[in-house]
mmCIF file as gemmi writes it, N, C-alpha and C atoms, coordinates in Angstrom:
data_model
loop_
_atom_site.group_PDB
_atom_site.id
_atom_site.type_symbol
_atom_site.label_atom_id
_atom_site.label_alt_id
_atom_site.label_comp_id
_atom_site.label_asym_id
_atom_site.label_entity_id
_atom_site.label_seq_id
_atom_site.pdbx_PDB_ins_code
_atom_site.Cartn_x
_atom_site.Cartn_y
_atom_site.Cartn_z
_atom_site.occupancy
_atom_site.B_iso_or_equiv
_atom_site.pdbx_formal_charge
_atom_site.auth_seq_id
_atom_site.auth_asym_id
_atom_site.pdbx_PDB_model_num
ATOM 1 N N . UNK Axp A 1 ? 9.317 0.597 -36.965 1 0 ? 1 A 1
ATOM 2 C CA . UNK Axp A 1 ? 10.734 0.266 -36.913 1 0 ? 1 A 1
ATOM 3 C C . UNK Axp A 1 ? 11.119 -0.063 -35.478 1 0 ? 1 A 1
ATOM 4 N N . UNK Axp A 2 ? 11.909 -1.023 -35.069 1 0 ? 2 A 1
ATOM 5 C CA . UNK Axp A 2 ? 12.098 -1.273 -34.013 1 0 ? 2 A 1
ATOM 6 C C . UNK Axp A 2 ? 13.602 -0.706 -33.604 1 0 ? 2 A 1
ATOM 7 N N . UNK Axp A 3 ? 13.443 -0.183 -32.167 1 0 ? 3 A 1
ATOM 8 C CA . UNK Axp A 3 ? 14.37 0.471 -31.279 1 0 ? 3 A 1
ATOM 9 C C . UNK Axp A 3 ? 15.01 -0.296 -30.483 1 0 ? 3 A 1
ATOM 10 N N . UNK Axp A 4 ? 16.259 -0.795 -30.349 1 0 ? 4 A 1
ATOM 11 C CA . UNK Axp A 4 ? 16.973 -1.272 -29.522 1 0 ? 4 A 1
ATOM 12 C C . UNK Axp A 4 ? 16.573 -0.833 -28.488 1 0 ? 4 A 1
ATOM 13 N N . UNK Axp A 5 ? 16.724 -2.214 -27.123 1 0 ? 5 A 1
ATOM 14 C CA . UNK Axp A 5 ? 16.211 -2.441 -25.778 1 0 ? 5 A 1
ATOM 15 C C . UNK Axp A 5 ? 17.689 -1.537 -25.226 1 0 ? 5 A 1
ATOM 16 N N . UNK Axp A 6 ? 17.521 -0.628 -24.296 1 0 ? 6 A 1
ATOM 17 C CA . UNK Axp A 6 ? 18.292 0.192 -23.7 1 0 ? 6 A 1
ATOM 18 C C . UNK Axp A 6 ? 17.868 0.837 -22.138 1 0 ? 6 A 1
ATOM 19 N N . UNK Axp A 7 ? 18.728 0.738 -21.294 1 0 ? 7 A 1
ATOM 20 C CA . UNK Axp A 7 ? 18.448 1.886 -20.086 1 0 ? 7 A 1
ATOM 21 C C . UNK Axp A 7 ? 19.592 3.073 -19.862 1 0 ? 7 A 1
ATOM 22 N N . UNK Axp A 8 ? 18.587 4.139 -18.763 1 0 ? 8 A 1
ATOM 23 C CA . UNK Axp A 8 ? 19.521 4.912 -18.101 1 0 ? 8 A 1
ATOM 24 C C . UNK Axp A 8 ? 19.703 4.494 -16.472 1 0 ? 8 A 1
ATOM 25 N N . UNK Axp A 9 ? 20.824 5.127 -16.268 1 0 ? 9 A 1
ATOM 26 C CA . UNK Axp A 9 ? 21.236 5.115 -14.848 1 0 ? 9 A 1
ATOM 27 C C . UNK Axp A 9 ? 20.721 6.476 -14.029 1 0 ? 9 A 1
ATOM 28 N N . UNK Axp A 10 ? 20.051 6.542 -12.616 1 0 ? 10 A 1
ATOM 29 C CA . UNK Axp A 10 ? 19.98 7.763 -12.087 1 0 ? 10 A 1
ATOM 30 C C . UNK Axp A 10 ? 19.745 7.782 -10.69 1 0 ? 10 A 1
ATOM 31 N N . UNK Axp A 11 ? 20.674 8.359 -9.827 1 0 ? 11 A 1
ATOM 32 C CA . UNK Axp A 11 ? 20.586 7.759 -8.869 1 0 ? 11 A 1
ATOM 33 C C . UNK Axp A 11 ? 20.036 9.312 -7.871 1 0 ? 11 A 1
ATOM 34 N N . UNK Axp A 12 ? 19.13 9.187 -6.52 1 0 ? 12 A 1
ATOM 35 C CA . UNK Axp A 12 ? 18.716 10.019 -6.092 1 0 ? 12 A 1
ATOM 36 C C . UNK Axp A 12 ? 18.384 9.781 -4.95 1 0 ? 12 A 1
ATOM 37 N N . UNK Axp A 13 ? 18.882 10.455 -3.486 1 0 ? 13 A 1
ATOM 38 C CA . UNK Axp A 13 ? 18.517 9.297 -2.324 1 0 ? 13 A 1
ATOM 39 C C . UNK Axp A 13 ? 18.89 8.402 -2.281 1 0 ? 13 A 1
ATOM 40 N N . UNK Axp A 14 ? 19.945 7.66 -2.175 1 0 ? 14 A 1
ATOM 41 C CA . UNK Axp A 14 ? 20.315 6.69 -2.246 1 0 ? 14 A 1
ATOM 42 C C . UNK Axp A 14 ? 20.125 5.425 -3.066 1 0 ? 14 A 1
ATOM 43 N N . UNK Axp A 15 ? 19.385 5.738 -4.104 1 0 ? 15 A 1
ATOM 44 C CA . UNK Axp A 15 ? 18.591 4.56 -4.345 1 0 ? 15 A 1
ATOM 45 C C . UNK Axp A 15 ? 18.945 5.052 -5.995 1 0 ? 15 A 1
ATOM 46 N N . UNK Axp A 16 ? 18.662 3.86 -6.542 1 0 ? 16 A 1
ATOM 47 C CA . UNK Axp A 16 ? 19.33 3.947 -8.139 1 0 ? 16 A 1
ATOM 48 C C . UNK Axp A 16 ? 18.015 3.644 -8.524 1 0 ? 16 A 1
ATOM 49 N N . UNK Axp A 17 ? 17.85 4.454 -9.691 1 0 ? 17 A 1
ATOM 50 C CA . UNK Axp A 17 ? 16.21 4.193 -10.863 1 0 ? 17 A 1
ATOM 51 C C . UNK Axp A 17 ? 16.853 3.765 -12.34 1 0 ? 17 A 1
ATOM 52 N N . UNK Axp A 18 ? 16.204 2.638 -12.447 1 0 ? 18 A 1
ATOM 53 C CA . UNK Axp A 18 ? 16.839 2.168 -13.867 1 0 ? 18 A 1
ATOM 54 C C . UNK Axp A 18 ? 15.627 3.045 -14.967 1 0 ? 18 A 1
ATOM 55 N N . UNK Axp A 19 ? 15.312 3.559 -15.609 1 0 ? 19 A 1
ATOM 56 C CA . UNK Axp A 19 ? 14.295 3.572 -16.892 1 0 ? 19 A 1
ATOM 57 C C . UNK Axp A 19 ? 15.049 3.043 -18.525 1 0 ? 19 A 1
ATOM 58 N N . UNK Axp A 20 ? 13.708 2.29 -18.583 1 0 ? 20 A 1
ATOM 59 C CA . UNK Axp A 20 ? 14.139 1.329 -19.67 1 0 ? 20 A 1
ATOM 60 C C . UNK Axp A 20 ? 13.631 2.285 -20.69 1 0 ? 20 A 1
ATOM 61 N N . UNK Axp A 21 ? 14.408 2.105 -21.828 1 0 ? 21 A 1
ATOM 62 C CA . UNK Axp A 21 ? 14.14 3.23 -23.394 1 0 ? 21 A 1
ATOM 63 C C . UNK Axp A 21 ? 14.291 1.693 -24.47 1 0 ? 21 A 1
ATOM 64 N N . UNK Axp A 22 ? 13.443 1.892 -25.343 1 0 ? 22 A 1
ATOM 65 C CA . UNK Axp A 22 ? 13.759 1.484 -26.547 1 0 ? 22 A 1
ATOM 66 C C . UNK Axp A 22 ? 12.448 0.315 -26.354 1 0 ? 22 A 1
ATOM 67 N N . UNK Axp A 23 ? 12.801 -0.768 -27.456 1 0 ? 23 A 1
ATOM 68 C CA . UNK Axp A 23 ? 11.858 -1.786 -27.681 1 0 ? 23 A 1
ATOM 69 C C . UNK Axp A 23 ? 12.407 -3.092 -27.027 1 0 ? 23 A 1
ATOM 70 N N . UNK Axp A 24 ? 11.537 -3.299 -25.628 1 0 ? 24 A 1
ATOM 71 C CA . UNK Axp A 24 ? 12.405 -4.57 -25.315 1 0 ? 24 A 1
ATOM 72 C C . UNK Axp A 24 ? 11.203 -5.713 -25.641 1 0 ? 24 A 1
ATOM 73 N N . UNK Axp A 25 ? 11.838 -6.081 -27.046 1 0 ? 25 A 1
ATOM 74 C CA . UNK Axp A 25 ? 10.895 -7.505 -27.215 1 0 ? 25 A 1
ATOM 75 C C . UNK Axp A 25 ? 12.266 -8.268 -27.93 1 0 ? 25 A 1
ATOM 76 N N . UNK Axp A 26 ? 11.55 -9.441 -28.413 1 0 ? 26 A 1
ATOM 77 C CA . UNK Axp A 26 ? 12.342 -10.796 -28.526 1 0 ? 26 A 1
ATOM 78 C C . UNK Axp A 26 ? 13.043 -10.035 -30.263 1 0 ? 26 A 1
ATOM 79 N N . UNK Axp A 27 ? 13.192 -9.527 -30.913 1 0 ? 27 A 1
ATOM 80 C CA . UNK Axp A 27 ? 13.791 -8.78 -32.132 1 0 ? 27 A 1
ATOM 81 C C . UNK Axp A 27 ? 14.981 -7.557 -31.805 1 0 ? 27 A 1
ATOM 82 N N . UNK Axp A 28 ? 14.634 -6.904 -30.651 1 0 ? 28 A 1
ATOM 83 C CA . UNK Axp A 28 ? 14.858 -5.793 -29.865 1 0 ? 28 A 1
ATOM 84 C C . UNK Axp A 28 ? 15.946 -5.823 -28.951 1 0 ? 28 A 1
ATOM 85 N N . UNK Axp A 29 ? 15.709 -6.831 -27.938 1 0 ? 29 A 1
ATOM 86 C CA . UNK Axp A 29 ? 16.51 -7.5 -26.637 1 0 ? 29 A 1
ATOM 87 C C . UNK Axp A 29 ? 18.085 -7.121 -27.003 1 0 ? 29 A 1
ATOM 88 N N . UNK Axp A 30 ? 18.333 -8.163 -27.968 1 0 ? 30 A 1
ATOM 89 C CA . UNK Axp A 30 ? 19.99 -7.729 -27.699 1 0 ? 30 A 1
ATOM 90 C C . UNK Axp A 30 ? 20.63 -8.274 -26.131 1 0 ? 30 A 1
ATOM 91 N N . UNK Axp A 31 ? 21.656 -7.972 -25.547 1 0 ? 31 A 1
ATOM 92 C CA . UNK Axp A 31 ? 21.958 -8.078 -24.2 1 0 ? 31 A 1
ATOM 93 C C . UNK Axp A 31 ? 21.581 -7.211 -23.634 1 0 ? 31 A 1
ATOM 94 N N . UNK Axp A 32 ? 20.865 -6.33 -23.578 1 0 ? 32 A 1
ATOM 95 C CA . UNK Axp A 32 ? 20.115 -5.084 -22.598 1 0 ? 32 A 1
ATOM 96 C C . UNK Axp A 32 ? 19.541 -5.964 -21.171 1 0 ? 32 A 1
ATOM 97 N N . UNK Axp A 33 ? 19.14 -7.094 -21.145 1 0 ? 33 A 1
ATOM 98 C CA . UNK Axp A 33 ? 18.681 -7.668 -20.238 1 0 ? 33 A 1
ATOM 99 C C . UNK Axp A 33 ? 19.613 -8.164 -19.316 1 0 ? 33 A 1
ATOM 100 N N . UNK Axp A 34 ? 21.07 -8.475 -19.619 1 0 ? 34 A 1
ATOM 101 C CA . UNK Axp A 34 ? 21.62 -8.773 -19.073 1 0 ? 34 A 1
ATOM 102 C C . UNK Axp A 34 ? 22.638 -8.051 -18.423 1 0 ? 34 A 1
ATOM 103 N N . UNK Axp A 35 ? 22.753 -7.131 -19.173 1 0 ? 35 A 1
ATOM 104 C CA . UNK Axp A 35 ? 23.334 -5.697 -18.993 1 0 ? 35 A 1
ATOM 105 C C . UNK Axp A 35 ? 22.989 -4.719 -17.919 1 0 ? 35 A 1
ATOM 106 N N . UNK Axp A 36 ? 21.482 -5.017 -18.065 1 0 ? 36 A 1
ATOM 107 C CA . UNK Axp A 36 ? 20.699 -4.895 -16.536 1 0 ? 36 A 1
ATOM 108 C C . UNK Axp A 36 ? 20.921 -5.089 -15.737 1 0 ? 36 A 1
ATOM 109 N N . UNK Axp A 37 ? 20.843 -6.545 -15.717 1 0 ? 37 A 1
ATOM 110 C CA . UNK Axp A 37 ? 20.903 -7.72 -14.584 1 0 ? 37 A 1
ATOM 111 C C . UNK Axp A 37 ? 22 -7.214 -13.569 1 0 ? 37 A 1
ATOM 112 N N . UNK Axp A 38 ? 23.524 -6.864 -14.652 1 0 ? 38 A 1
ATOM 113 C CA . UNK Axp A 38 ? 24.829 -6.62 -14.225 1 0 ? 38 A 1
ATOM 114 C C . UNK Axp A 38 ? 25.093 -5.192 -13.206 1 0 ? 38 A 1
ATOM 115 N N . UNK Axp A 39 ? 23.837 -4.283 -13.727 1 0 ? 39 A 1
ATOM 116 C CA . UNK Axp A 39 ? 24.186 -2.901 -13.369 1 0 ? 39 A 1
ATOM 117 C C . UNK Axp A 39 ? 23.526 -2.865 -12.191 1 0 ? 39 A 1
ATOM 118 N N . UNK Axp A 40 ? 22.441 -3.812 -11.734 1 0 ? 40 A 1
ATOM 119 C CA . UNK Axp A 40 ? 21.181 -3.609 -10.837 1 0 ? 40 A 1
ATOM 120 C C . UNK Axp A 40 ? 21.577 -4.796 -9.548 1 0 ? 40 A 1
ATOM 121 N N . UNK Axp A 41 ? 22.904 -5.463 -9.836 1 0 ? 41 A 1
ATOM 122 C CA . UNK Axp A 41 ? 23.557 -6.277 -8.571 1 0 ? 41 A 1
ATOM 123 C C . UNK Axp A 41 ? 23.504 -5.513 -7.634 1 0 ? 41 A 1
ATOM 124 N N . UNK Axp A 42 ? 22.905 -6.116 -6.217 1 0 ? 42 A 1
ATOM 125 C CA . UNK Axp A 42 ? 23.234 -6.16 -4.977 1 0 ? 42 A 1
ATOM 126 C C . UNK Axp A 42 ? 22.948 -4.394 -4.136 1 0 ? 42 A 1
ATOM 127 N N . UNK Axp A 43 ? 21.991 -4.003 -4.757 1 0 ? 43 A 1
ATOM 128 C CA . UNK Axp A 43 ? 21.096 -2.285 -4.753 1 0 ? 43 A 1
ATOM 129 C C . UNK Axp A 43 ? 19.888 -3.185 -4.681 1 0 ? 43 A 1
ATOM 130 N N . UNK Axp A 44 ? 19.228 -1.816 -3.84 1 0 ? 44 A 1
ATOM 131 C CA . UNK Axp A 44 ? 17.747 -1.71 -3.797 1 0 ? 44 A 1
ATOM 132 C C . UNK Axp A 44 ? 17.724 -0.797 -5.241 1 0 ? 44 A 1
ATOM 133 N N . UNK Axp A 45 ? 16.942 -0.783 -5.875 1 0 ? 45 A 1
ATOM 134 C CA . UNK Axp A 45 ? 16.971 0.037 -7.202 1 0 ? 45 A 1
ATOM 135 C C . UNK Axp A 45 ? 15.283 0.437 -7.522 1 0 ? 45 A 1
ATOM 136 N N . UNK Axp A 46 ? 14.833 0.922 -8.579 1 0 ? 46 A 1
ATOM 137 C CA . UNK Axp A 46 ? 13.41 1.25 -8.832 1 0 ? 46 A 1
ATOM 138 C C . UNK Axp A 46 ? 13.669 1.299 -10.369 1 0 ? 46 A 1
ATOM 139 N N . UNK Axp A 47 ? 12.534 0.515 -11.026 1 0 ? 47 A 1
ATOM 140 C CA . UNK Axp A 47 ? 12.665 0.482 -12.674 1 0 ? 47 A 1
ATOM 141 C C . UNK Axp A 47 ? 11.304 1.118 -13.024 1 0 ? 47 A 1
ATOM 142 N N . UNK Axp A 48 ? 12.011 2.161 -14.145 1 0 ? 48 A 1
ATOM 143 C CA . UNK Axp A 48 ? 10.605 2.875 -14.697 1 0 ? 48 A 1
ATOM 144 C C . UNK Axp A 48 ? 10.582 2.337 -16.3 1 0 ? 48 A 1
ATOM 145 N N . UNK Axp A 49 ? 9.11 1.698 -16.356 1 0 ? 49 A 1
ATOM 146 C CA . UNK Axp A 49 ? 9.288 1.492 -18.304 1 0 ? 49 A 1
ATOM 147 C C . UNK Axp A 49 ? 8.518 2.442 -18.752 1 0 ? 49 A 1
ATOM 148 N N . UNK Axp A 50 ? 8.181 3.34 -18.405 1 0 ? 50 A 1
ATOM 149 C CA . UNK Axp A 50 ? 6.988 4.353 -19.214 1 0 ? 50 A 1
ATOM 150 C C . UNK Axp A 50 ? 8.018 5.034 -20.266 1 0 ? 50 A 1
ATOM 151 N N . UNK Axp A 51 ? 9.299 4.838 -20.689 1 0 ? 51 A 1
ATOM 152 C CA . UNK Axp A 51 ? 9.978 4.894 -21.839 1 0 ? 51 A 1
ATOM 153 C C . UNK Axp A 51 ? 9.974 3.771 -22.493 1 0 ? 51 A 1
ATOM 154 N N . UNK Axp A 52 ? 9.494 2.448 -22.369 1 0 ? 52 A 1
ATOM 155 C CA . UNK Axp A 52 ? 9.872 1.874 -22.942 1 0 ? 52 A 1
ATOM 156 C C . UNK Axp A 52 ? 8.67 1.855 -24.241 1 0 ? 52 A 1
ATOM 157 N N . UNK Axp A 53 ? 9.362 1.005 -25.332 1 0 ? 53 A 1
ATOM 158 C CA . UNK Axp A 53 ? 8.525 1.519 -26.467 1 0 ? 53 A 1
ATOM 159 C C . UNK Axp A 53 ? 7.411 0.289 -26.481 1 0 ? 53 A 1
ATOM 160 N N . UNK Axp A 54 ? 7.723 -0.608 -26.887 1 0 ? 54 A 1
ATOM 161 C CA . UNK Axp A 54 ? 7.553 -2.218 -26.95 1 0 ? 54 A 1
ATOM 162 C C . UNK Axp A 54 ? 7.68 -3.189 -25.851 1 0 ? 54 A 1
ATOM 163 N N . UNK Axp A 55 ? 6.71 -3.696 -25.558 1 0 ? 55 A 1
ATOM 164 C CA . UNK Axp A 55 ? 7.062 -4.982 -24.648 1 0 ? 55 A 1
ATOM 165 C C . UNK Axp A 55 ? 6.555 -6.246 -24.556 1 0 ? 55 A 1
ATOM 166 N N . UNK Axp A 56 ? 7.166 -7.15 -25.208 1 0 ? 56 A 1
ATOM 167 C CA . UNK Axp A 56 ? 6.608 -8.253 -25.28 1 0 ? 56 A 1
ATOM 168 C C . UNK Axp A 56 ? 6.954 -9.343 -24.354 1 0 ? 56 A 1
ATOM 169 N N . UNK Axp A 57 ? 6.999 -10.683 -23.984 1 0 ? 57 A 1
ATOM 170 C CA . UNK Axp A 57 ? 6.66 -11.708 -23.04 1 0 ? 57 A 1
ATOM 171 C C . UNK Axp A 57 ? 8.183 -11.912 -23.156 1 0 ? 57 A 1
ATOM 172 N N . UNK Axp A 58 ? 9.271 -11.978 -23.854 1 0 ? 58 A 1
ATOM 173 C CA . UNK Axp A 58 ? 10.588 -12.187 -24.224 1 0 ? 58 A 1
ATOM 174 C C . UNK Axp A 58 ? 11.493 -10.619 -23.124 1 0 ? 58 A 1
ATOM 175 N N . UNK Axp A 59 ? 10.811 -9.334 -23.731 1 0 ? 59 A 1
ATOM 176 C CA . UNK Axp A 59 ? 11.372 -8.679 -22.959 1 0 ? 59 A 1
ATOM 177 C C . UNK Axp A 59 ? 10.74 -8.452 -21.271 1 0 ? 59 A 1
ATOM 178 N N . UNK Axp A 60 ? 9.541 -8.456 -21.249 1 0 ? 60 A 1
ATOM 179 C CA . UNK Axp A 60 ? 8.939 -9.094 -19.279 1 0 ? 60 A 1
ATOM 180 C C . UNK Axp A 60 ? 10.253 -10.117 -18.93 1 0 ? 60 A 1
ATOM 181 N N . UNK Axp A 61 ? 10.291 -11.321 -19.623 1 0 ? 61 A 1
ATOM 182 C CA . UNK Axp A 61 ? 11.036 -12.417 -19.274 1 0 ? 61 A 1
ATOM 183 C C . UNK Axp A 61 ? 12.489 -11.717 -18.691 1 0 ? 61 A 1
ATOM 184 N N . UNK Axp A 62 ? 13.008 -11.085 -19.816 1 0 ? 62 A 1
ATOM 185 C CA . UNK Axp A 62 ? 14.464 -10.73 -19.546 1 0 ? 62 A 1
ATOM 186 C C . UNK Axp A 62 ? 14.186 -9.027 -18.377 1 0 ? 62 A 1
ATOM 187 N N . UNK Axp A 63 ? 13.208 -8.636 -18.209 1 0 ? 63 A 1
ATOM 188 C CA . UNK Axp A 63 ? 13.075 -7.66 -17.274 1 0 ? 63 A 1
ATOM 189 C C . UNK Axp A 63 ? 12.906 -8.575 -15.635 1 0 ? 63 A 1
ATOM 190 N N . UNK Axp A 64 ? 12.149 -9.879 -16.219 1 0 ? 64 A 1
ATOM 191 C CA . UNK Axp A 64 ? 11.808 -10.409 -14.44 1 0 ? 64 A 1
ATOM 192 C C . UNK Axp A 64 ? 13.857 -11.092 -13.998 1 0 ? 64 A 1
ATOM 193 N N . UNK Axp A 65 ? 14.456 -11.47 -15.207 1 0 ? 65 A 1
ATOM 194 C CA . UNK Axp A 65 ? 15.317 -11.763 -14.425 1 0 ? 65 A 1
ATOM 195 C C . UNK Axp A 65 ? 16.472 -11.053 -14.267 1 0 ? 65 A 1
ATOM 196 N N . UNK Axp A 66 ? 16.234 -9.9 -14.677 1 0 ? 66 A 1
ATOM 197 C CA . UNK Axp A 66 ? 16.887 -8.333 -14.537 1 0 ? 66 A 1
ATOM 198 C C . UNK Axp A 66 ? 16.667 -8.434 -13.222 1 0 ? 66 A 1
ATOM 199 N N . UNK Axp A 67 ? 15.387 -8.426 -12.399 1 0 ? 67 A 1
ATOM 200 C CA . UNK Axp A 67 ? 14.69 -8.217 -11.182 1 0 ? 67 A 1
ATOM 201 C C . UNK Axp A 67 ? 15.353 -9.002 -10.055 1 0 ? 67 A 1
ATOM 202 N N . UNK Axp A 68 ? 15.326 -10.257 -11.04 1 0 ? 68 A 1
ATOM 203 C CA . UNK Axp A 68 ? 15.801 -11.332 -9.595 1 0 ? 68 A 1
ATOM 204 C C . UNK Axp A 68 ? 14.3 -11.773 -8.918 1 0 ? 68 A 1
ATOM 205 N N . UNK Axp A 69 ? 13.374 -11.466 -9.996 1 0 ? 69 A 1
ATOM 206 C CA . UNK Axp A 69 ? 12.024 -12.22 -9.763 1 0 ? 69 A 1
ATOM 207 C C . UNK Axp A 69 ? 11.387 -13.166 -10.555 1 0 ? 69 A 1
């Protein structure tokens, strides 16, 4: 069953850690990617996916331009 693409916020030292939860693939996505994108403006930040469930080339895609890479 697939899990909606989701993060948390956590910030420590100055520095904000996104960890991604759920299934970020192309079924999954939803706006989570962009939602990202929005929360992760103009911070140095650190993204952890070892929550994430699923990851396919659709959710990389929407994670690299989460990144700004």
């Amino acid at each position: 069953m697939d899990t909606p693409a989701d993060f948390s916020i956590d910030e420590a030292q100055g520095v904000r850690s996104f960890s991604l939860t759920g299934d970020w693939t192309a079924i999954s996505l939803g706006d989570a990617a962009s939602r990202l994108r929005a929360a992760m403006a103009g911070d140095d930040v650190a993204v952890d996916v070892t929550g994430a469930g699923r990851l396919d080339t659709a959710g990389a895609l929407g994670l690299m331009r989460a990144t700004g890479d």
